[in-house]
C-alpha positions as CSV (number, residue, x, y, z in Angstrom):
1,X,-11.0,42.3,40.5
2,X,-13.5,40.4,42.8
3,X,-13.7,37.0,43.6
4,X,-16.6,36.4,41.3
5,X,-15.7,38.1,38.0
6,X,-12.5,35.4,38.4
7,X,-13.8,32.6,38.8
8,X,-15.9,33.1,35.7
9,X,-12.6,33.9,33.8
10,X,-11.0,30.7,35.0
11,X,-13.8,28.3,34.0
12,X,-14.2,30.0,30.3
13,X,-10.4,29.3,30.1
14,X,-11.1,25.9,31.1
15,X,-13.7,25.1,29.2
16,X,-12.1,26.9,26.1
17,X,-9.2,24.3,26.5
18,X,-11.5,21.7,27.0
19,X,-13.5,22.0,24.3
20,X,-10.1,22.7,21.7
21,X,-8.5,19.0,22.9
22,X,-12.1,17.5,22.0
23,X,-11.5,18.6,18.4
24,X,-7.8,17.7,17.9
25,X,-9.0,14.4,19.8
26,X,-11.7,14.0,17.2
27,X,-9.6,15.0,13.8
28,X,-10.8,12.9,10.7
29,X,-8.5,9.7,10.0
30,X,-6.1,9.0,7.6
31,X,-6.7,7.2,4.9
32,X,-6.5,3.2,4.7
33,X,-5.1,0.8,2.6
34,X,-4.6,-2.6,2.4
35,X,-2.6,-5.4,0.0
36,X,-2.6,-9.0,-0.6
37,X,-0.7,-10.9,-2.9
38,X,0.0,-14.6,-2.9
39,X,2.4,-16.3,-5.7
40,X,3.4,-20.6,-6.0
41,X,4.1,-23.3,-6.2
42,X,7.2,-22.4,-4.1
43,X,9.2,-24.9,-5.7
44,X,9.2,-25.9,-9.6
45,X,10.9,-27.5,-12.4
46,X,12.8,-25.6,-14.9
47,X,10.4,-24.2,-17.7
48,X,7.5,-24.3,-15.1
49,X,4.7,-22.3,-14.7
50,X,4.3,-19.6,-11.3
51,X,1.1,-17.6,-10.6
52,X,1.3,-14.7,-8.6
53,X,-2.4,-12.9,-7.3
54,X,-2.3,-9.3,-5.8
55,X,-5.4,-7.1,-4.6
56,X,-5.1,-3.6,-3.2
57,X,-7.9,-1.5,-1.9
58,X,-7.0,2.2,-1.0
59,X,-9.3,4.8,0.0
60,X,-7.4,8.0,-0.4
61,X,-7.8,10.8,-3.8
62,X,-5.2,9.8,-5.9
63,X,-5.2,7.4,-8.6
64,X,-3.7,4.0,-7.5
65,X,-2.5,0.7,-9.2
66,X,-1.0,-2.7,-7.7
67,X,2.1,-4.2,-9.7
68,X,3.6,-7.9,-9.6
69,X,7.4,-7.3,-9.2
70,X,9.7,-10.0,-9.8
71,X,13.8,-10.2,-9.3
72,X,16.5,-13.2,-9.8
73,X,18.4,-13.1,-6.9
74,X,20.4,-9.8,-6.6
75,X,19.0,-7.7,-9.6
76,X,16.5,-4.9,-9.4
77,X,13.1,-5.6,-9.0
78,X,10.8,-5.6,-12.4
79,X,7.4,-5.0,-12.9
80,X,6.0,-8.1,-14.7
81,X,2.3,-6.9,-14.5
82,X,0.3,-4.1,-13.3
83,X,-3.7,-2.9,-12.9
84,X,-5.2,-0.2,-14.3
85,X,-5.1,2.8,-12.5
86,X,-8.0,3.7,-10.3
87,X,-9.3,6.6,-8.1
88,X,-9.9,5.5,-4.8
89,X,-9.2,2.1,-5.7
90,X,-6.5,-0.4,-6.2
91,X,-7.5,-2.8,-8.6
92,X,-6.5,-6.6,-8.8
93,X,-3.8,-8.0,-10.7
94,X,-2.9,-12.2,-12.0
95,X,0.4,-13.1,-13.6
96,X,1.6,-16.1,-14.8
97,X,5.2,-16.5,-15.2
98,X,7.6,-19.2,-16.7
99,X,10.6,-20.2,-15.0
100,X,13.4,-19.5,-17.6
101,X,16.5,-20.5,-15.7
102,X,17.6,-22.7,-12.3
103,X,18.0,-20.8,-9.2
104,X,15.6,-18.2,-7.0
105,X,13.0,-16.3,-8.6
106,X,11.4,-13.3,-5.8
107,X,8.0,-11.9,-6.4
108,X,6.2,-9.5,-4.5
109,X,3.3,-6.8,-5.2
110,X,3.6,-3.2,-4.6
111,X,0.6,-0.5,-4.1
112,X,1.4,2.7,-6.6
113,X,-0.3,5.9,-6.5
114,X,0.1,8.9,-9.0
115,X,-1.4,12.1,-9.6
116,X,-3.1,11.0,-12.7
117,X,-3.8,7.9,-14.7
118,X,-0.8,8.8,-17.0
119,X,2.0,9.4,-13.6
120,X,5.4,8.2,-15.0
121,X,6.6,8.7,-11.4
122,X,4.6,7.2,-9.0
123,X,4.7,6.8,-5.6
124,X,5.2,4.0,-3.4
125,X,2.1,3.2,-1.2
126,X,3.0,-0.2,0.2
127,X,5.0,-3.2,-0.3
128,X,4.4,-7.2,0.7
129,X,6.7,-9.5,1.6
130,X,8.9,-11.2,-0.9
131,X,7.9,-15.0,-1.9
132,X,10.9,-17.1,-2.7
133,X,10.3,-19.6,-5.6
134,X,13.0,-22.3,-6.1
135,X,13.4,-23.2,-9.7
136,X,15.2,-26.5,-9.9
């Protein structure tokens, strides 16, 4: 081989590389989501009211939900209210709860998504943080 004919080689298999880390570089993103919730007073009598607000938005194809969750101290969470589920949505959800009995209520709001808008089994998208009410 002469000098030329290799030096032609070598920059197509440069440029070949080149041009195949541009397109992994440039690969579509993920999709996004977000969640809010927000739940008080933090502190409240017994037999008191508590409002809890949560809003998902979620971009992806499936069909999502946002749920209020609520636990006394070490039990399981509970769902106490969900959206409707929507495609490429997440809907927004209110509940207002009554404070039954003394002690630490927990809420928090989860992001769902299914495979349909009847999914017994969802999935778990996203979570928030637990607020701690105070029932006293």
């Amino acid at each position: 081989m002469t000098r030329h004919p290799r030096r032609t080689l070598h920059s197509a298999l440069i440029g070949a590389l080149a041009v195949t880390s541009w397109g992994a570089a440039t690969a579509p993103a993920s999709a996004k989501s977000s969640l809010s919730f927000a739940a008080g007073p933090r502190s409240v009598g017994q037999g008191g009211l508590v409002r809890a607000t949560a809003r998902a938005s979620d971009d992806n194809a499936t069909f999502n939900r946002v749920c209020v969750q609520q636990r006394w101290t070490a039990v399981a969470w509970r769902n106490v209210a969900c959206s409707k589920p929507a495609r490429h949505a997440g809907g927004a959800v209110n509940a207002t709860l009554r404070a039954k009995a003394r002690g630490r209520i927990q809420l928090r709001a989860v992001l769902l998504e299914g495979r349909s808008p009847q999914d017994k089994h969802p999935r778990t998208r996203s979570v928030s943080r637990p607020v701690t009410i105070t029932v006293h």
